[in-house]
C-alpha positions as CSV (number, residue, x, y, z in Angstrom):
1,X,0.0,0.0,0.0
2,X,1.3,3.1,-0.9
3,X,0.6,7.0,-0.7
4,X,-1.6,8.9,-1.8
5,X,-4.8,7.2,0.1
6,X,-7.9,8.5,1.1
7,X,-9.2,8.3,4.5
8,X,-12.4,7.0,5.3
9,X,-15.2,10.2,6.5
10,X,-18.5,10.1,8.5
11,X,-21.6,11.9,7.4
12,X,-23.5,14.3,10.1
13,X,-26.6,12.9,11.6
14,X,-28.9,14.3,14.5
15,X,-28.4,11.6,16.5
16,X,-25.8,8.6,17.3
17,X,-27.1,5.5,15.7
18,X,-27.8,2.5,18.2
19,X,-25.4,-1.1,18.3
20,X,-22.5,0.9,17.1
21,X,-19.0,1.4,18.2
22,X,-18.1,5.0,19.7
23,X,-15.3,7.4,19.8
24,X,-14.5,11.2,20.9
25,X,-14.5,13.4,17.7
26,X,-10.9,15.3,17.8
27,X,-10.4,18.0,16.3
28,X,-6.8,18.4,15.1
29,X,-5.3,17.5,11.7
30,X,-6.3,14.4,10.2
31,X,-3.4,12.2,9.5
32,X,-2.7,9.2,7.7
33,X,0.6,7.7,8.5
34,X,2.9,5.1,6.4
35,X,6.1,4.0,7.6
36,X,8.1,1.6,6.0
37,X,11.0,1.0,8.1
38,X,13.3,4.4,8.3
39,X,10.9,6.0,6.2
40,X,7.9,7.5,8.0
41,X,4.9,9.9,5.6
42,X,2.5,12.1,7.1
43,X,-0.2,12.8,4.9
44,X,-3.2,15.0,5.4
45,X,-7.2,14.6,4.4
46,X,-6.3,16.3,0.9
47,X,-2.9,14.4,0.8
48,X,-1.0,17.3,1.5
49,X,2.4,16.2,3.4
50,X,2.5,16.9,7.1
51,X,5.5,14.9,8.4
52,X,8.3,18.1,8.2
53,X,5.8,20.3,10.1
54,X,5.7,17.7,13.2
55,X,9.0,15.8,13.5
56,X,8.4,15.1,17.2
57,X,5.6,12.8,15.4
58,X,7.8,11.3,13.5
59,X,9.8,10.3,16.0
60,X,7.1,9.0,18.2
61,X,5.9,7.2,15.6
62,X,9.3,5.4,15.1
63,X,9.2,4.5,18.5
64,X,5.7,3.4,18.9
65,X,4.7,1.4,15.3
66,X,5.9,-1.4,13.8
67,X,8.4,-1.1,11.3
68,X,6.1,-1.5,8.0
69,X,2.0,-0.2,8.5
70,X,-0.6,2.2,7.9
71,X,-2.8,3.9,10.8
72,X,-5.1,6.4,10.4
73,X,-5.4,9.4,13.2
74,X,-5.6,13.1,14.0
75,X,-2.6,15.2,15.7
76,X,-3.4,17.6,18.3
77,X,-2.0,19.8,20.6
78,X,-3.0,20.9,24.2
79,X,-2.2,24.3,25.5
80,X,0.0,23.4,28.8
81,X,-2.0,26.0,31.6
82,X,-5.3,24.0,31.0
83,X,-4.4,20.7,29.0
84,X,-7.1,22.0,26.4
85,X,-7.0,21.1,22.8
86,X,-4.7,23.9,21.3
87,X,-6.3,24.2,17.5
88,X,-4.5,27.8,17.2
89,X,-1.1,26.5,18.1
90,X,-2.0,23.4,15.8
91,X,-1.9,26.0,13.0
92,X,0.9,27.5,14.0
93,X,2.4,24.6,12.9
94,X,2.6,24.7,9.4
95,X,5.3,26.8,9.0
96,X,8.1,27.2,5.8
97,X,11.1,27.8,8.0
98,X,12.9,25.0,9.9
99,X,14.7,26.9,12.3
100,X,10.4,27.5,13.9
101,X,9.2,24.2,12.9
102,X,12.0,23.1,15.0
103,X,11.5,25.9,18.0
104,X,7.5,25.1,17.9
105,X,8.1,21.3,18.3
106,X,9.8,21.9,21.8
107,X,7.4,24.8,22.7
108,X,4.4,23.2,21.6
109,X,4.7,19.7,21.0
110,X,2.0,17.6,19.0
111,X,0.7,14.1,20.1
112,X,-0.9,11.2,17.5
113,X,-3.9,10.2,18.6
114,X,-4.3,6.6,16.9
115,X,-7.4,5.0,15.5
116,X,-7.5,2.8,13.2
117,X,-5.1,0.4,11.3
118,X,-5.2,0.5,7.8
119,X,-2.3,-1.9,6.4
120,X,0.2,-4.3,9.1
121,X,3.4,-5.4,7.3
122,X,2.1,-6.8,3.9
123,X,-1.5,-7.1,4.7
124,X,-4.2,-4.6,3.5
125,X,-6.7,-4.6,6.7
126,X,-9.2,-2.5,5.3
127,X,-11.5,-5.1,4.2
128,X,-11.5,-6.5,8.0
129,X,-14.1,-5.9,9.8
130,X,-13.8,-2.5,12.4
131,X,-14.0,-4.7,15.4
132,X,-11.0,-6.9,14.2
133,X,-9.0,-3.6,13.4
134,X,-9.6,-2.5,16.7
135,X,-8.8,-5.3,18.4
136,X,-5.1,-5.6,16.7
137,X,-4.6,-2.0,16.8
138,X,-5.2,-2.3,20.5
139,X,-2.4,-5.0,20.7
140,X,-0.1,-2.6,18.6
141,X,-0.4,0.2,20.8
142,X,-0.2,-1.7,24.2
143,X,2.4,0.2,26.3
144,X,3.7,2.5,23.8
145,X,6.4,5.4,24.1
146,X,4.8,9.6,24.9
147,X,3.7,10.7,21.3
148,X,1.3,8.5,19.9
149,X,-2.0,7.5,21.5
150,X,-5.0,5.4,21.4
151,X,-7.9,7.1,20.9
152,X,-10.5,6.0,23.6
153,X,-13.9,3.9,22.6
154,X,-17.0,2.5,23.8
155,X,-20.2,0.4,22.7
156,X,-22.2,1.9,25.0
157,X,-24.3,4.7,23.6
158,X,-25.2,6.3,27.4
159,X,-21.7,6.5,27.8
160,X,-21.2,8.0,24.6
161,X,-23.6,10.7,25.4
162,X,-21.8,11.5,28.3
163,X,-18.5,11.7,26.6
164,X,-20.3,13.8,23.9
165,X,-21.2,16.5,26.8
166,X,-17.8,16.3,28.9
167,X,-15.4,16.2,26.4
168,X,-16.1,19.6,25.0
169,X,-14.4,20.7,28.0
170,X,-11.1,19.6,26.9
171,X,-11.9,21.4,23.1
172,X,-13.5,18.3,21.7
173,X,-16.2,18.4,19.6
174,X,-18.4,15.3,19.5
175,X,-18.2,11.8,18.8
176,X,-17.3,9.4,15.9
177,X,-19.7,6.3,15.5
178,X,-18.4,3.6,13.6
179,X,-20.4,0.0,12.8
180,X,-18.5,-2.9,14.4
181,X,-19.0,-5.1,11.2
182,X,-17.6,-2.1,8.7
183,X,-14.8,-2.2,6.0
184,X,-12.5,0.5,6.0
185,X,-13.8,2.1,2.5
186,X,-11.2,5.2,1.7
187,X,-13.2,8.2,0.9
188,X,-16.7,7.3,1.4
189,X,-18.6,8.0,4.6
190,X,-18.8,5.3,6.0
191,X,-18.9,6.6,9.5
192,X,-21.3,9.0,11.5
193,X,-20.5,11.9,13.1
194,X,-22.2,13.9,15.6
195,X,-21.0,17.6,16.6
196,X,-22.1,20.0,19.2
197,X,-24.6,23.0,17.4
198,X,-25.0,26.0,19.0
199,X,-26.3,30.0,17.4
200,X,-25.5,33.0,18.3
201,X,-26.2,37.1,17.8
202,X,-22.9,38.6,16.9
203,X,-22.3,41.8,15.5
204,X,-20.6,42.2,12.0
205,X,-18.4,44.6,11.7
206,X,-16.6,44.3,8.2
207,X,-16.4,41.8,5.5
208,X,-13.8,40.3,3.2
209,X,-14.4,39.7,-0.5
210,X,-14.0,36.3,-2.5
211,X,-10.9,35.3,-3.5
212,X,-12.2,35.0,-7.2
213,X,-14.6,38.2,-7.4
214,X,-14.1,41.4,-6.3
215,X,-17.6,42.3,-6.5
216,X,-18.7,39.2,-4.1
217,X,-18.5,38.7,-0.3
218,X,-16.4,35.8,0.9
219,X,-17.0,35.7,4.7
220,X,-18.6,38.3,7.4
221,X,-16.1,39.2,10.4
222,X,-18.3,38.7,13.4
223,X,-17.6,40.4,17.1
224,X,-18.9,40.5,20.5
225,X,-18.9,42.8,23.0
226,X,-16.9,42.5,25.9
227,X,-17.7,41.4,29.4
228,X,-15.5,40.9,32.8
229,X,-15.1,37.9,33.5
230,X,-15.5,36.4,29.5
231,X,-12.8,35.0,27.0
232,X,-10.8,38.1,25.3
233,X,-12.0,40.6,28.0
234,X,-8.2,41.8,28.3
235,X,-8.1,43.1,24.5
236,X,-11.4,45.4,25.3
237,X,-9.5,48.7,24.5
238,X,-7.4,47.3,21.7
239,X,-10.7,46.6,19.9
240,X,-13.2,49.2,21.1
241,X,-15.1,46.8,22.9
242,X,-16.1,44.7,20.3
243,X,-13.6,41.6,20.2
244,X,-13.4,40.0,17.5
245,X,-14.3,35.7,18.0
246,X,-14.6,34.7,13.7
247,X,-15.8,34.7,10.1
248,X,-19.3,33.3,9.0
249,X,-18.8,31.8,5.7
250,X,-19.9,29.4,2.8
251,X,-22.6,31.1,0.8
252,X,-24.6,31.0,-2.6
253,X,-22.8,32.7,-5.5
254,X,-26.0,34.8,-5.2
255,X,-25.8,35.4,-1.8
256,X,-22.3,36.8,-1.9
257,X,-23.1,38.9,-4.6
258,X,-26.8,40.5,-3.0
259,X,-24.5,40.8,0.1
260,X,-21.6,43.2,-1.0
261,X,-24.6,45.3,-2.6
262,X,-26.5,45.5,0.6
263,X,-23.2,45.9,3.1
264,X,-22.5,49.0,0.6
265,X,-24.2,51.3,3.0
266,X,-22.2,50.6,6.5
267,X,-19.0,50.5,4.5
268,X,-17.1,53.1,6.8
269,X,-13.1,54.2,6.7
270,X,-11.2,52.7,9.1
271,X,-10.0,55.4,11.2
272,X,-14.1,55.5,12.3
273,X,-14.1,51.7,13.2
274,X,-13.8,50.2,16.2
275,X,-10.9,48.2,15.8
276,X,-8.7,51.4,14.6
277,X,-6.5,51.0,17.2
278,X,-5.9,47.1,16.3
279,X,-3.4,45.4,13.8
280,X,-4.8,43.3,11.1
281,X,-3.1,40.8,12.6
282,X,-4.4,41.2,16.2
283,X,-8.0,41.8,14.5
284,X,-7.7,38.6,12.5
285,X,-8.1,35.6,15.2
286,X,-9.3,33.8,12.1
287,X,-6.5,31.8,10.6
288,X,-6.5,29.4,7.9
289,X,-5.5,25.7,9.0
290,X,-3.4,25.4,5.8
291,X,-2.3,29.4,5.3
292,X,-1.9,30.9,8.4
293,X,0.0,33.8,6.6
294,X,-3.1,34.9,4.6
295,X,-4.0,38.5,3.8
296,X,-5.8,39.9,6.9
297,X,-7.0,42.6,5.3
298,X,-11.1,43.4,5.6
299,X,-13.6,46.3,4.4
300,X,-14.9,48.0,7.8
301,X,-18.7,48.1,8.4
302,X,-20.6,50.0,11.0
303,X,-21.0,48.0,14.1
304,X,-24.8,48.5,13.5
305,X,-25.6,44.5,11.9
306,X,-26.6,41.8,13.9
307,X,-26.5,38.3,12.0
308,X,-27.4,34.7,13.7
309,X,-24.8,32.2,13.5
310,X,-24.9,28.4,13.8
311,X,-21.5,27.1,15.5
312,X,-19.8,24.1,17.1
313,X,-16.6,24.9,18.8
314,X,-15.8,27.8,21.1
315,X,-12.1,27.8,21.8
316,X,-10.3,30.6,24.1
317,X,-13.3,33.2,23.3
318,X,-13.0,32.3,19.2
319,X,-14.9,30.4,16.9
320,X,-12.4,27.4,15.7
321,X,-14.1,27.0,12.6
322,X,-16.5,29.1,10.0
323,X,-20.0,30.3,11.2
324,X,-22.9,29.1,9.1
325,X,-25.0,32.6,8.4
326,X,-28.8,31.9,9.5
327,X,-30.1,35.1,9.5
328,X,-30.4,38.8,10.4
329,X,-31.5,40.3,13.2
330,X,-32.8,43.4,13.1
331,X,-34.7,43.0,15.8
332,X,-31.2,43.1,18.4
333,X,-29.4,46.4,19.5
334,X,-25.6,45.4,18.8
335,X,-24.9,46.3,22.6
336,X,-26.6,43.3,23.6
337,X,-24.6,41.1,21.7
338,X,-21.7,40.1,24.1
339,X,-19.7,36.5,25.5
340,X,-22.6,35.7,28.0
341,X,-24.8,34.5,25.6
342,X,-22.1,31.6,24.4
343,X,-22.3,28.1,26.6
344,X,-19.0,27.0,27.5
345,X,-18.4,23.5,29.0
346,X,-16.3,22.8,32.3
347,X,-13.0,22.3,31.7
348,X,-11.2,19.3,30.6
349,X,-7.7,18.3,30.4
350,X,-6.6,16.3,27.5
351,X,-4.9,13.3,29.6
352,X,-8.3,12.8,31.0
353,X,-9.5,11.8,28.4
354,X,-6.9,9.9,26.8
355,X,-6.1,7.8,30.5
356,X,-6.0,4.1,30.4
C-alpha cells in the first residue's frame, strides 16, 4: 500500500445511531501515517504532506509502530496551563522555516492520537471488519512510548452521550460512531459523526471579498462585545469593545453577490471603526488551518448589523471554525450582543481523556 490514500469520512446525523461502536470526535489534523522501516509519511485529508511540520511525530511514531504499517489518526495539541486542545497552536504549525518548525516542536509539542489500522506489514486490513482492526490495533499500541496515543472507545451509547457533553471541556467536539461489522472504504462516509450545534447574535463589523470576485463577499467578520469575567476581556480597548471571535462563511454565489450590494451602505473608513486602534493581525483571530500567513485585510462596516450564527466549537473566546449565516437580526441592538450568551463546558484536560 502506498501513498496517496484517502481516509475514510463520516456523514453528520442528528443523533448517534444504536449497536454501534463509539469514539471522541478530535479536532486536530487528520493524518494518515505510512512507515516503511526508516521512512515514516504524514499525509493529510487532501494528501498534503504533514511529516516536516511535526518531526516530534515522526519520531514518536518510530518508536511506537511497527516497522512496516498504515494507521489512520488526527494530531493535536493541548495548551500546557489548562491541557485544552490547542487548534491555534495546531496551525501555527505549518510553518516554511525549519529553524520555527523546530522551535515550535519543543514549545508546543503535538501528540498522534491513533485509531485505526489500515495496512500491518504486507496485509491490506481495510477489508477486515472494524471490530477486528480495533482489536489488533489495541495490541499494537499496548504500552507505547509519549507521542502516539490510542484514541479512547465504547459500545455503550449512554456513555457516549456522556462523553459527547464532557469532552467539550477539553476542546473536543463530539463523537465518531463507527459500525462494528464495517470495512474500512477510503473516501466514502462510511462513519457517522455527531458535533455540538449552538447560534449565536454577533455583531458584524466588516467583511472580506472572495478570493475569485471582487464584487462578491467571501466571509462576514463577526464580534462581541466584551464582558468581565469572559474569553478576550483583556483586548477590550485594543478593539473598542467589540472583540473580534470569527468569520461566517460558505454562501450562494447569489448570496455573496446581494451581500456586498447591501453591506454598501455601513462600509465606513477605518480610522471610524472600532478596531482602529488594532493590527490586522491582532484583529484577524481567524487563521487558515493550511495558510496561516493569509492577507488579513477586511472592508470595515458600521458596528450597526446583527447576523445569527450556527457554531460548534468555542475555543479561548474564538470560533475554531467558520460560522454558518442563518439570519439577520434586526430586531437586536448590537450592545446586547456580548460573551454571555455563548455556553461553555467545564474544563477538561486532554490526559483525562486519553487515560487508560
Amino acid at each position: 500500500m502506498t501513498p496517496p490514500l484517502e481516509p475514510m469520512l463520516a456523514r453528520l446525523v442528528e443523533a448517534l445511531p444504536a449497536e454501534w461502536w463509539y469514539e471522541p470526535k478530535w479536532d486536530g489534523f487528520r493524518a494518515l501515517i505510512f512507515r516503511d522501516g526508516a521512512e515514516v509519511r504524514i499525509e493529510s485529508r487532501n494528501q498534503r504532506p504533514l511529516a516536516r511540520y511535526f518531526p516530534e511525530v515522526v519520531s514518536a511514531v518510530k518508536q511506537a509502530l511497527p516497522e512496516r504499517c498504515v494507521v489512520d489518526g488526527e494530531i493535536v495539541t493541548a495548551r500546557p496551563d489548562d491541557g485544552r486542545l490547542d487548534f491555534y497552536s495546531l496551525q501555527q504549525r505549518l510553518h516554511p522555516a525549519a529553524s520555527r518548525v523546530d522551535l515550535l516542536a519543543s514549545q508546543t509539542p503535538a501528540t498522534l492520537i491513533a485509531f485505526d489500522l489500515i495496512a500491518s506489514d504486507d496485509e491490506d486490513l481495510r477489508p477486515l471488519p472494524f471490530h477486528e482492526r480495533r482489536h489488533r490495533l489495541e495490541a499494537l499500541l499496548e504500552g507505547v512510548a509519549p507521542g502516539v496515543s490510542l484514541t479512547p472507545l465504547t459500545d455503550d451509547l449512554e456513555v457516549a452521550g456522556e462523553w459527547f457533553k464532557a469532552f467539550e471541556g477539553a476542546g473536543l467536539d463530539g463523537i465518531i460512531a463507527k459500525h462494528p461489522a464495517s470495512t474500512y472504504q477510503p473516501g466514502r462516509r462510511v462513519m457517522a459523526k455527531l458535533k455540538h450545534d449552538r447560534t449565536a447574535d454577533c455583531v458584524v463589523v466588516g467583511y472580506r471579498t472572495h478570493k475569485s470576485r471582487a464584487d462578491a463577499i467571501g466571509s462576514l467578520l463577526l464580534a462581541l462585545y466584551s464582558e468581565e469575567g469572559t474569553p478576550a476581556h483583556e483586548w477590550e480597548t485594543m478593539f473598542g469593545g467589540l472583540i473580534p471571535i470569527g468569520v461566517a462563511a460558505s454562501f450562494p454565489v447569489a448570496r455573496r453577490r446581494k451581500l456586498f450590494i447591501d453591506l454598501a451602505p455601513y462600509v465606513v473608513e477605518m480610522a471610524a471603526h472600532p478596531w482602529a486602534g488594532a493590527t490586522l493581525e491582532a484583529a484577524d483571530m481567524t487563521g487558515s488551518r493550511w495558510n496561516p500567513e493569509k492577507d488579513l485585510s477586511f472592508i470595515p462596516l458600521r458596528p450597526e448589523l446583527v447576523a445569527e450564527v450556527r457554531f460548534n466549537q468555542l475555543d479561548g473566546g474564538r470560533l475554531r471554525h467558520p460560522a454558518q449565516f442563518i439570519r439577520w437580526r434586526p430586531d437586536r441592538d448590537p450592545d446586547s450582543c456580548r460573551f454571555a450568551q455563548l455556553e461553555t463546558a467545564p474544563s477538561l484536560r486532554l490526559v483525562e481523556i486519553l487515560r487508560p
